[in-house]
TORKOL-4160 file (C-alpha; in steps of 0.2 Angstrom, whole numbers, padded with zeros to 4 digits, m for minus):
365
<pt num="1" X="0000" Y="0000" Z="0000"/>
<pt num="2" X="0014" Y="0011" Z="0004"/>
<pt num="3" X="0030" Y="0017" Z="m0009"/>
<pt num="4" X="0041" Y="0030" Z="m0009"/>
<pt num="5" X="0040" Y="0045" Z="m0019"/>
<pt num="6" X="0054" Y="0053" Z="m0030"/>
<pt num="7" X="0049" Y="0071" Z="m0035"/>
<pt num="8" X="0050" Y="0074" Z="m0053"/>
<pt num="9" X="0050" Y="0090" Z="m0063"/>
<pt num="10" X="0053" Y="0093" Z="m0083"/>
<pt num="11" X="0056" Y="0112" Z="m0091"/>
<pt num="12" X="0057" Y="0114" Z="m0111"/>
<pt num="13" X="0073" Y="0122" Z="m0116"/>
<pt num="14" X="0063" Y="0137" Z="m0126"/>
<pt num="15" X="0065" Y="0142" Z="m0145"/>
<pt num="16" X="0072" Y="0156" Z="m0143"/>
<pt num="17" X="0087" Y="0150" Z="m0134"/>
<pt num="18" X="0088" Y="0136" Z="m0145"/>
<pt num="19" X="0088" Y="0151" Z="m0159"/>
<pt num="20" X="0104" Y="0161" Z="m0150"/>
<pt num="21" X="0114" Y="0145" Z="m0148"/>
<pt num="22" X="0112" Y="0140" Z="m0168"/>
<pt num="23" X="0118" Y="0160" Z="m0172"/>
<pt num="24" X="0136" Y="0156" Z="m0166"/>
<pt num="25" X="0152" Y="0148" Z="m0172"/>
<pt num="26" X="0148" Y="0128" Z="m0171"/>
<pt num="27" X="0160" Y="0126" Z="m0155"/>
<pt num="28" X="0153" Y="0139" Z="m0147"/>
<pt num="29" X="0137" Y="0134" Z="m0152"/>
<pt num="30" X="0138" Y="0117" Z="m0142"/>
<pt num="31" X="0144" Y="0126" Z="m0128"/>
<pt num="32" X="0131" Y="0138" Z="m0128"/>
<pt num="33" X="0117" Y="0125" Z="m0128"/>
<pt num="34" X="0124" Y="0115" Z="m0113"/>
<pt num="35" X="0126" Y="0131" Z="m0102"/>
<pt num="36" X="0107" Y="0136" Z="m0106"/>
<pt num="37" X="0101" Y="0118" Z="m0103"/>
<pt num="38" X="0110" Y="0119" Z="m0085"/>
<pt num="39" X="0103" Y="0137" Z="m0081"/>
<pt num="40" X="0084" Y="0131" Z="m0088"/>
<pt num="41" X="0082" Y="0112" Z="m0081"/>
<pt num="42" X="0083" Y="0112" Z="m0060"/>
<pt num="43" X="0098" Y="0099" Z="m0055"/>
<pt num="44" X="0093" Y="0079" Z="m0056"/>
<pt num="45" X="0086" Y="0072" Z="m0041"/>
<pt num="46" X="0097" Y="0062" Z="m0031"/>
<pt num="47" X="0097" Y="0045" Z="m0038"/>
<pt num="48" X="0095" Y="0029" Z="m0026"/>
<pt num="49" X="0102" Y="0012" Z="m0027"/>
<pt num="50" X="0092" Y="m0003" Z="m0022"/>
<pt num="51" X="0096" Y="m0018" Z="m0013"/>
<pt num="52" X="0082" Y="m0032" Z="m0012"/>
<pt num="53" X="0079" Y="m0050" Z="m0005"/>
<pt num="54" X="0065" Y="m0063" Z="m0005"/>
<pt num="55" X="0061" Y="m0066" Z="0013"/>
<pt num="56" X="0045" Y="m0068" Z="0024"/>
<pt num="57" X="0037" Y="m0069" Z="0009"/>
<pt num="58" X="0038" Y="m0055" Z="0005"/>
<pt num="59" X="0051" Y="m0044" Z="m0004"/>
<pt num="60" X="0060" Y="m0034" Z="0006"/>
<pt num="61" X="0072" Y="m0018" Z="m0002"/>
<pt num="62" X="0086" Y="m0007" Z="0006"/>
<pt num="63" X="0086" Y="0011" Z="m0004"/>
<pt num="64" X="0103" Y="0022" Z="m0002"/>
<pt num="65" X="0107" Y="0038" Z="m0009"/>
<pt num="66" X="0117" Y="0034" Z="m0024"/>
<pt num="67" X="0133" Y="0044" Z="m0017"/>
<pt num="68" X="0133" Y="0031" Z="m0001"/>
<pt num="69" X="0128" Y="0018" Z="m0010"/>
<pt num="70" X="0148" Y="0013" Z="m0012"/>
<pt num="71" X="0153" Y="0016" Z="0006"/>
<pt num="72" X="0137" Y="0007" Z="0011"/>
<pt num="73" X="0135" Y="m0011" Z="0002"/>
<pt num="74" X="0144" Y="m0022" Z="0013"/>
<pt num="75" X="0131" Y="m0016" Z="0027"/>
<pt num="76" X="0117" Y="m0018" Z="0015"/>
<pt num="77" X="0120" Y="m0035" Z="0013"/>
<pt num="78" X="0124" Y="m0040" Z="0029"/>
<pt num="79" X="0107" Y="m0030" Z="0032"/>
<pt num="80" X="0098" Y="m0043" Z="0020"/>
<pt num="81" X="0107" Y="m0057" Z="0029"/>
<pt num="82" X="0101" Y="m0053" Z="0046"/>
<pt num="83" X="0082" Y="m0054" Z="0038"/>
<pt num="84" X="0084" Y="m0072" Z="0032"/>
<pt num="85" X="0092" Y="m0074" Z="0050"/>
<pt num="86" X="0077" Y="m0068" Z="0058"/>
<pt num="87" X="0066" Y="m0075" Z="0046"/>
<pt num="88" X="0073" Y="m0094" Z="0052"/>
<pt num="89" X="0068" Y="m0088" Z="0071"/>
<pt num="90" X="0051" Y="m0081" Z="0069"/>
<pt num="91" X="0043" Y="m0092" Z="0053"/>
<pt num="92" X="0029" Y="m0102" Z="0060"/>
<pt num="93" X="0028" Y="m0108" Z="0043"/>
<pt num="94" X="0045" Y="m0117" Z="0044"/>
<pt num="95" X="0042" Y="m0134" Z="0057"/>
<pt num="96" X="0064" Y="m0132" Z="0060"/>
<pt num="97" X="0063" Y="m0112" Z="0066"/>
<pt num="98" X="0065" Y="m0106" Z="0083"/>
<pt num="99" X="0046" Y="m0100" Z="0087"/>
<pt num="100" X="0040" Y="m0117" Z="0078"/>
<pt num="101" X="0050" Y="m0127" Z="0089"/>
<pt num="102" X="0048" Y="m0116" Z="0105"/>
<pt num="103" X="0028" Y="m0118" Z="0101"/>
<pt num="104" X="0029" Y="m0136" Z="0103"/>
<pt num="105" X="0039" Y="m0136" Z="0120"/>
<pt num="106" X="0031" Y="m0125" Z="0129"/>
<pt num="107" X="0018" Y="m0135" Z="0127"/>
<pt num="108" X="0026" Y="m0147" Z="0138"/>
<pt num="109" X="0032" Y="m0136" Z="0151"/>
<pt num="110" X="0044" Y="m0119" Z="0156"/>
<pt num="111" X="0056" Y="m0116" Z="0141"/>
<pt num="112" X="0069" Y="m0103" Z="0140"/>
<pt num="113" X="0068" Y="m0090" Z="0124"/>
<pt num="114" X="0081" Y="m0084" Z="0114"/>
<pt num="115" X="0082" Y="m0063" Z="0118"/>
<pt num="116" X="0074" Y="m0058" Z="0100"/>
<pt num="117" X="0057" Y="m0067" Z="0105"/>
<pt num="118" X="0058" Y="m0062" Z="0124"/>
<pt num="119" X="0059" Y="m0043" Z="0117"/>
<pt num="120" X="0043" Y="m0046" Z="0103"/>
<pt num="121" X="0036" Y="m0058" Z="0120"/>
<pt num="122" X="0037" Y="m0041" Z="0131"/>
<pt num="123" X="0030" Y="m0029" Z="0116"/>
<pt num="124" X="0015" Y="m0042" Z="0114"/>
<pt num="125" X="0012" Y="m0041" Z="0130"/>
<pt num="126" X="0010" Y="m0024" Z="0135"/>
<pt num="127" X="0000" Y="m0021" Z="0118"/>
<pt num="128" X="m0011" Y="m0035" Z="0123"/>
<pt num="129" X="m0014" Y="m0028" Z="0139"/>
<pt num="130" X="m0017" Y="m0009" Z="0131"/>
<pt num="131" X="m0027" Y="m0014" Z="0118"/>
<pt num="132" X="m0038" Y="m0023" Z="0130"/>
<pt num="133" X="m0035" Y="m0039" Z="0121"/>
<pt num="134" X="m0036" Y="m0032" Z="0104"/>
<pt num="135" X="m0020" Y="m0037" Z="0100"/>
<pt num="136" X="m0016" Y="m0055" Z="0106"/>
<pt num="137" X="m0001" Y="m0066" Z="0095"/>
<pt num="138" X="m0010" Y="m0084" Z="0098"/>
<pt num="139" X="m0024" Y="m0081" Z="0086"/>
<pt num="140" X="m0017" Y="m0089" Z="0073"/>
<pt num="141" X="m0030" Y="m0102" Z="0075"/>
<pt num="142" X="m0045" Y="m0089" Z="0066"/>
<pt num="143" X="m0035" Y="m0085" Z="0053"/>
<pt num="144" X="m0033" Y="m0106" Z="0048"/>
<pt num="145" X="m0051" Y="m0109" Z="0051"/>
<pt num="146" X="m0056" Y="m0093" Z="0041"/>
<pt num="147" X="m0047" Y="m0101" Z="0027"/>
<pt num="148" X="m0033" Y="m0086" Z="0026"/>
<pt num="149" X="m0020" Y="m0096" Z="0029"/>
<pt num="150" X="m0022" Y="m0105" Z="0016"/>
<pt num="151" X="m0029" Y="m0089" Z="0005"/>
<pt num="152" X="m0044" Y="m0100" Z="0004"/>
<pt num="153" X="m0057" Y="m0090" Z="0014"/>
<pt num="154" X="m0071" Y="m0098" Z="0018"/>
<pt num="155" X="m0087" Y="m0097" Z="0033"/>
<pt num="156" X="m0080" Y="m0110" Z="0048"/>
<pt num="157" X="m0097" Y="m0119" Z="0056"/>
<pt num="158" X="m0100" Y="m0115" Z="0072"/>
<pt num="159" X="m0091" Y="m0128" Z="0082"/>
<pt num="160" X="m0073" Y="m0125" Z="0070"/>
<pt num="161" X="m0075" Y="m0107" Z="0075"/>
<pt num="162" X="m0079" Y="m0113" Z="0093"/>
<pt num="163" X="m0065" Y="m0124" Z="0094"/>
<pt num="164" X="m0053" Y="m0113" Z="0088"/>
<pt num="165" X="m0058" Y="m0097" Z="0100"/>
<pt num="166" X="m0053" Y="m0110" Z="0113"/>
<pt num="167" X="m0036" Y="m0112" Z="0108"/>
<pt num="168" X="m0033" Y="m0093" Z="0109"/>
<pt num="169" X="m0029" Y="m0082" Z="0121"/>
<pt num="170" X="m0013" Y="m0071" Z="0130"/>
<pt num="171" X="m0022" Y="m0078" Z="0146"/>
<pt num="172" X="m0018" Y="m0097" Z="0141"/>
<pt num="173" X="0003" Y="m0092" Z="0139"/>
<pt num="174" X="0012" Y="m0089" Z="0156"/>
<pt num="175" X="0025" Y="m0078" Z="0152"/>
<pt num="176" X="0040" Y="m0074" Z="0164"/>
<pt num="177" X="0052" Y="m0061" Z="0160"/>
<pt num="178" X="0064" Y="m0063" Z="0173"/>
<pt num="179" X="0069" Y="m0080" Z="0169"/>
<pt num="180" X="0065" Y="m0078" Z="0152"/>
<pt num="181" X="0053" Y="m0095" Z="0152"/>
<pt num="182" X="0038" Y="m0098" Z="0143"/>
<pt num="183" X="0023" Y="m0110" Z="0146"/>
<pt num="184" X="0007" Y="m0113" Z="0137"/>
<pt num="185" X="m0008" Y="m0119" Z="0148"/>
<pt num="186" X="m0018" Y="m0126" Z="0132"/>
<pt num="187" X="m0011" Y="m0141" Z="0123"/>
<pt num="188" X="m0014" Y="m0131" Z="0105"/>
<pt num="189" X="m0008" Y="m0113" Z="0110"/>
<pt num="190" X="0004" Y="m0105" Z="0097"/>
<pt num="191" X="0012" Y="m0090" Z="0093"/>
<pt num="192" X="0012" Y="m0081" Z="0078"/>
<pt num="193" X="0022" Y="m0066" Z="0075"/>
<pt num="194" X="0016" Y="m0061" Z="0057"/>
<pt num="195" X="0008" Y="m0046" Z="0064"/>
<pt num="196" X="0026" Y="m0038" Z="0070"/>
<pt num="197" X="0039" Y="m0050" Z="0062"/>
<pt num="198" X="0041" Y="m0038" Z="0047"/>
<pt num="199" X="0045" Y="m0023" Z="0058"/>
<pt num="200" X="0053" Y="m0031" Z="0070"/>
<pt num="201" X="0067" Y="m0037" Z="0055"/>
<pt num="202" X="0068" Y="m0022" Z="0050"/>
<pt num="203" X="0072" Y="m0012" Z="0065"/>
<pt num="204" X="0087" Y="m0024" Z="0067"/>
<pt num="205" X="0093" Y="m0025" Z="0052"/>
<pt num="206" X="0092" Y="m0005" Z="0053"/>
<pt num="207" X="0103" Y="m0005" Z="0067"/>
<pt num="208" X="0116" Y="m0015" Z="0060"/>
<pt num="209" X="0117" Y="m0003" Z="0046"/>
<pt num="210" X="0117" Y="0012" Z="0056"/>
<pt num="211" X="0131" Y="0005" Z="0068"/>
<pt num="212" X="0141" Y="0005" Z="0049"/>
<pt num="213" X="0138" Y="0024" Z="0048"/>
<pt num="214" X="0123" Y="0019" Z="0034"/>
<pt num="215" X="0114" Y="0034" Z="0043"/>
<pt num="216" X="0100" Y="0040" Z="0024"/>
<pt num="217" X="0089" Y="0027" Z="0020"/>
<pt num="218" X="0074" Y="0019" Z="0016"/>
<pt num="219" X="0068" Y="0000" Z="0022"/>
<pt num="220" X="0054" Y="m0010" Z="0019"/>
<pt num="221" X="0047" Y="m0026" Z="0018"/>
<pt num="222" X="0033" Y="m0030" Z="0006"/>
<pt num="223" X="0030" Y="m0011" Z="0005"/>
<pt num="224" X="0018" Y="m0013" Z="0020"/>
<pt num="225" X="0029" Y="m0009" Z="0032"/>
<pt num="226" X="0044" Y="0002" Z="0030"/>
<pt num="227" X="0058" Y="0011" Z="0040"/>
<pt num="228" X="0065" Y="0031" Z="0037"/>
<pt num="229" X="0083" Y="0032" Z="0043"/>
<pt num="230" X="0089" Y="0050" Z="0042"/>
<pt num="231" X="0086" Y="0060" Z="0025"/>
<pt num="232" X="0081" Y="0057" Z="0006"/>
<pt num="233" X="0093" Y="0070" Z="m0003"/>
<pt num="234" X="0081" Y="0074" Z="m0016"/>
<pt num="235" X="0069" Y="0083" Z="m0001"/>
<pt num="236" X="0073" Y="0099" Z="0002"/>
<pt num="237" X="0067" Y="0097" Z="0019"/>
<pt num="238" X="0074" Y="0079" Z="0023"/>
<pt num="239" X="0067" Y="0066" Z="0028"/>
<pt num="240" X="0057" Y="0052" Z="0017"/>
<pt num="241" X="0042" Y="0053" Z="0009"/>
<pt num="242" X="0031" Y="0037" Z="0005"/>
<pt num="243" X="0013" Y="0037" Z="m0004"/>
<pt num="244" X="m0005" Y="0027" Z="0000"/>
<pt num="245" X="m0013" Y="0021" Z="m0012"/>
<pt num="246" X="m0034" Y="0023" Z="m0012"/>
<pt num="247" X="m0040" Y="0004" Z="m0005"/>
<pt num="248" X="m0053" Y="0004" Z="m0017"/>
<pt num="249" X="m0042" Y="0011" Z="m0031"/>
<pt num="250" X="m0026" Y="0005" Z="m0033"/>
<pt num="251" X="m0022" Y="0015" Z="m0046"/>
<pt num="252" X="m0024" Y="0032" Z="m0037"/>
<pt num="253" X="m0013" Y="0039" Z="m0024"/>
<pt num="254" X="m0022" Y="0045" Z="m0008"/>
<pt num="255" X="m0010" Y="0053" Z="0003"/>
<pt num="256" X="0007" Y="0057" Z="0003"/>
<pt num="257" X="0018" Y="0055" Z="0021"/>
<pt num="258" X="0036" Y="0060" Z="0025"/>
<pt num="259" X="0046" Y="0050" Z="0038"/>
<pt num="260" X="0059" Y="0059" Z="0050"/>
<pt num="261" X="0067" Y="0042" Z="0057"/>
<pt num="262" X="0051" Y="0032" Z="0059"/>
<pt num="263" X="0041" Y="0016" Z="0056"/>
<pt num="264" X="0027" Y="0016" Z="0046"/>
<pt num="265" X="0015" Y="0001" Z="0043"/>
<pt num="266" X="m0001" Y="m0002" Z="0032"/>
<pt num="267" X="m0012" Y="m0014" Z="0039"/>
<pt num="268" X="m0029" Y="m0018" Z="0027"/>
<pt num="269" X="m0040" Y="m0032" Z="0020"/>
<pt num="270" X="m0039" Y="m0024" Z="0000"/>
<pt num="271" X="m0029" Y="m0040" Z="m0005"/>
<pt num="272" X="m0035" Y="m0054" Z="0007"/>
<pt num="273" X="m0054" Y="m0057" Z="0006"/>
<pt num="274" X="m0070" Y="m0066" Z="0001"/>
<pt num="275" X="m0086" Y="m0063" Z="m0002"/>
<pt num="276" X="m0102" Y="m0074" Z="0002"/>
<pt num="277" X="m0120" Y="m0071" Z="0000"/>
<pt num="278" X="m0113" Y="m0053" Z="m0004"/>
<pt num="279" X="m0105" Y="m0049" Z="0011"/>
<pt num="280" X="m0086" Y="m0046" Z="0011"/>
<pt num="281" X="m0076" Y="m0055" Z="0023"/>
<pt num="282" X="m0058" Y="m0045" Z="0028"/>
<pt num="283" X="m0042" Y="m0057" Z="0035"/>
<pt num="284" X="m0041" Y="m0046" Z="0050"/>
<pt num="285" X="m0052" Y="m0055" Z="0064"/>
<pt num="286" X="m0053" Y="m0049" Z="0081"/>
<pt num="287" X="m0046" Y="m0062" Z="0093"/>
<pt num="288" X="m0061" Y="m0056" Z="0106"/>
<pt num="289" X="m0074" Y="m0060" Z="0094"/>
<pt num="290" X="m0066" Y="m0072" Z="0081"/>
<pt num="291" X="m0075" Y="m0062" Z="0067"/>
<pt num="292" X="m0067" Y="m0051" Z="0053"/>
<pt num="293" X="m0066" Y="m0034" Z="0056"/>
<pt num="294" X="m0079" Y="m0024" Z="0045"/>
<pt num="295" X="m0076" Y="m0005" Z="0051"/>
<pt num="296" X="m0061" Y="0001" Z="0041"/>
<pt num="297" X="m0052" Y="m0002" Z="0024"/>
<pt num="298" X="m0036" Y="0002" Z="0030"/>
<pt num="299" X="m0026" Y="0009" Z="0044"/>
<pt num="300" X="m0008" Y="0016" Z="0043"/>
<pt num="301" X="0004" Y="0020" Z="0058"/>
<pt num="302" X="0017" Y="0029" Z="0061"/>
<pt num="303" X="0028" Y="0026" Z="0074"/>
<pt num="304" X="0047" Y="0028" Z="0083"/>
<pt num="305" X="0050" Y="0010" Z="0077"/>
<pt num="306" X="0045" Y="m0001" Z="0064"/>
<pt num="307" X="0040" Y="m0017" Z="0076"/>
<pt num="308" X="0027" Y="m0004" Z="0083"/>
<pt num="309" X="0020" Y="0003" Z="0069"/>
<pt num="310" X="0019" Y="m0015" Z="0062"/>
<pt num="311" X="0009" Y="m0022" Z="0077"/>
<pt num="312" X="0001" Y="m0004" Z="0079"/>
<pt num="313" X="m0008" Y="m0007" Z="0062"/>
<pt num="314" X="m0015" Y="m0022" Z="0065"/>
<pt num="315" X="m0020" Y="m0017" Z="0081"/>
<pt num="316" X="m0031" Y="m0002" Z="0078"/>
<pt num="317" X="m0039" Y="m0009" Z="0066"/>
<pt num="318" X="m0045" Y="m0019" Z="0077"/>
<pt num="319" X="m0050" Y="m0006" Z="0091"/>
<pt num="320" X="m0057" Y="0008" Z="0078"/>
<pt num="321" X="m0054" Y="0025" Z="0076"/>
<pt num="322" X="m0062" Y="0030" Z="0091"/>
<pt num="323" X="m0052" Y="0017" Z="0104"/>
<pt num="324" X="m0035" Y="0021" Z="0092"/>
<pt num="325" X="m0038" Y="0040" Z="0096"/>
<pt num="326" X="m0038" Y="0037" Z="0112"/>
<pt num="327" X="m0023" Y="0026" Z="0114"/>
<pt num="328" X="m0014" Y="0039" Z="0104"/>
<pt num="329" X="m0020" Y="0053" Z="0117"/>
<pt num="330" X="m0009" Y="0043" Z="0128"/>
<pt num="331" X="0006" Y="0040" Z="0116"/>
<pt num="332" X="0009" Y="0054" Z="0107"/>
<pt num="333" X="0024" Y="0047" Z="0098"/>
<pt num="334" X="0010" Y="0036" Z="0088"/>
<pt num="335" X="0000" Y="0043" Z="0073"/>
<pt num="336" X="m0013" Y="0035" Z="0065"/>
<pt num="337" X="m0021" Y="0036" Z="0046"/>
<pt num="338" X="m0039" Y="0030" Z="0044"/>
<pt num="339" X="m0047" Y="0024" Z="0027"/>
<pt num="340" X="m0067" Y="0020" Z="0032"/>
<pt num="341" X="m0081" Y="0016" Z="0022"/>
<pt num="342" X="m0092" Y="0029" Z="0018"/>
<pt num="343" X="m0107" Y="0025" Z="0006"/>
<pt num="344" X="m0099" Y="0020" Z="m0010"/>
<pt num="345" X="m0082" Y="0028" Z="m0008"/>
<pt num="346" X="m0070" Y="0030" Z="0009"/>
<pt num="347" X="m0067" Y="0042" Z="0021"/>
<pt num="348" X="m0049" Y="0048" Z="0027"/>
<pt num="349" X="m0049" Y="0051" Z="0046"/>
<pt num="350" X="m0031" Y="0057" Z="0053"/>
<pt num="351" X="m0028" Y="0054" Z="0071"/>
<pt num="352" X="m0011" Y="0063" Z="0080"/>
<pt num="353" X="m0004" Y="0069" Z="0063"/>
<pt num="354" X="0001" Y="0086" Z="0062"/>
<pt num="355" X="0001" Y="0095" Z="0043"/>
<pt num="356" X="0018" Y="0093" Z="0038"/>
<pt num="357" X="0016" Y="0076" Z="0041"/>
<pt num="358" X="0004" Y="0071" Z="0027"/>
<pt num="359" X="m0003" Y="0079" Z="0010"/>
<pt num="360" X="m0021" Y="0072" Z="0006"/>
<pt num="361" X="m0022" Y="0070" Z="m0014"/>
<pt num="362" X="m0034" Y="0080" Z="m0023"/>
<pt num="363" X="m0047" Y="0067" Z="m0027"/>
<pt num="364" X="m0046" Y="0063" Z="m0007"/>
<pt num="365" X="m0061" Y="0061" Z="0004"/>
């Protein structure tokens, strides 16, 4: 849903200067031309150079300014590797990665985590709690018997969506975080990370380039969620600047936001859905409920680090406009874009986001 955006501007060399250069000696002449073309087009943006990897099925791209771009690939790479690494940890999709195996022993009793999932573990939590249950990482379970995790959507009967609501919960997973241990007090518990893995990967994989002087540039897995690390030399007032696209309208651009060092995430049901009987069925459910989420069509975030504003999206779309605004009353580090239906078209509803921030599109509601 999100890209960046490189502005672009184009001036015509005029006829009449076209008409002074062929008037001199053919030397000169060439000369001439090149010195008006430089004094009528404004200087090329900077260009970027672009490293990308398959990972988390998604694709994930590192974009440096072309003039660091030299100093900076060895840290890029080593960036991409640190994804594959953390993709290996937090895969629930792989039955030989860390979270898959930790899933089956904690079924059996007090397991010791590695430090990456005891810090997504505490984040989890403390959203979970905020969000009253809003957020919760074990409800993988809705989304397999919804079908979305097959990308086979489909209506679960009332006793396979009973059964799974029973195997999820933050209440059925003891969690101690100063012996770093984990229990699950139901035999099918899981986590699933899908929600903040992205962000998570990319906050450390940012790190690691930063602590290699990387300092300018622009992250982003499956262009949903996305990290701004210093400036984008072609603004001329820094930062980064990313687009959303209409929900309804792929096509058209919506907004326009600029990043000053900050996450942003995308969270909406435009590509994963069904209909039945002519009601449209989103992959976002809410764990309290076990149904899909019907109030929004998407729901961006912006926040101090990707791993929030990945889980933040999905959360507040979740909670609503209304139980997001509040939750940004109290944080106001977190900035929230709304997309809602509203009769045939949708409805923009900014939350926290001051105007230099964002630029609403024309055509925007």
């Amino acid at each position: 849903m999100a890209d960046e955006l490189q502005p672009h501007r184009r001036e015509l060399i005029t006829g009449a200067a076209v008409a002074r250069v062929v008037q001199r000696s053919a030397a000169a002449a060439i000369d001439a031309f090149r010195e008006e073309v430089d004094r009528q087009l404004p200087p090329p943006a900077m260009p970027l150079v672009t490293y990308g990897r398959r990972a988390m099925a998604c694709q994930f791209e590192l974009r440096i300014p072309a003039n660091e771009a030299d100093q900076a690939a060895e840290a890029a790479l080593a960036a991409l590797d640190r994804i594959d690494e953390l993709e290996q940890l937090l895969s629930v999709y792989r039955p030989d990665s860390g979270i898959s195996q930790l899933n089956r022993a904690a079924r059996r009793g007090p397991t010791e985590v590695p430090p990456e999932i005891a810090t997504l573990l505490h984040f989890a939590a403390e959203l979970c709690r905020e969000s009253h249950g809003a957020y919760d990482i074990t409800s993988g379970p809705l989304s397999q018997v919804w079908g979305f995790a097959r990308r086979e959507g489909r209506i679960p009967t009332a006793d396979e969506l009973d059964r799974a609501r029973q195997r999820v919960g933050w209440n059925q997973v003891q969690w101690n975080e100063e012996t770093r241990e984990l229990t699950f007090t139901h035999p099918e518990v899981e986590l699933n990370f899908n929600s903040s893995g992205k962000g998570f990967a990319l906050d450390a994989a940012a790190n690691l380039l930063r602590e290699q002087s990387a300092q300018n540039f622009l992250f982003h897995g499956g262009r949903s969620s996305l990290l701004a690390s210093g400036d984008n030399p072609a603004l001329t007032d820094g930062g980064w600047q990313v687009a959303l696209t209409h929900p309804l309208r792929p096509q058209q651009r919506l907004a326009t936001f600029t990043l000053h060092n900050q996450g942003f995430s995308t969270s909406g049901s435009g590509t994963q859905y069904f209909y039945h009987r002519g009601r449209r069925y989103g992959h976002l459910i809410d764990p309290r409920t076990g149904q899909p989420v019907e109030s929004a069509y998407s729901v961006s975030v912006l926040a101090p680090t990707a791993m929030q504003a990945d889980a933040l999206s999905t959360a507040f779309f979740v909670m609503g406009a209304q139980a997001s605004a509040a939750f940004c009353e109290k944080h106001a580090e977190i900035a929230a874009f709304f997309v809602v239906p509203a009769g045939a078209d949708a409805e923009c509803v900014p939350i926290n986001l001051q105007s230099s921030q964002f630029l609403l599109a024309d055509h925007a509601v």
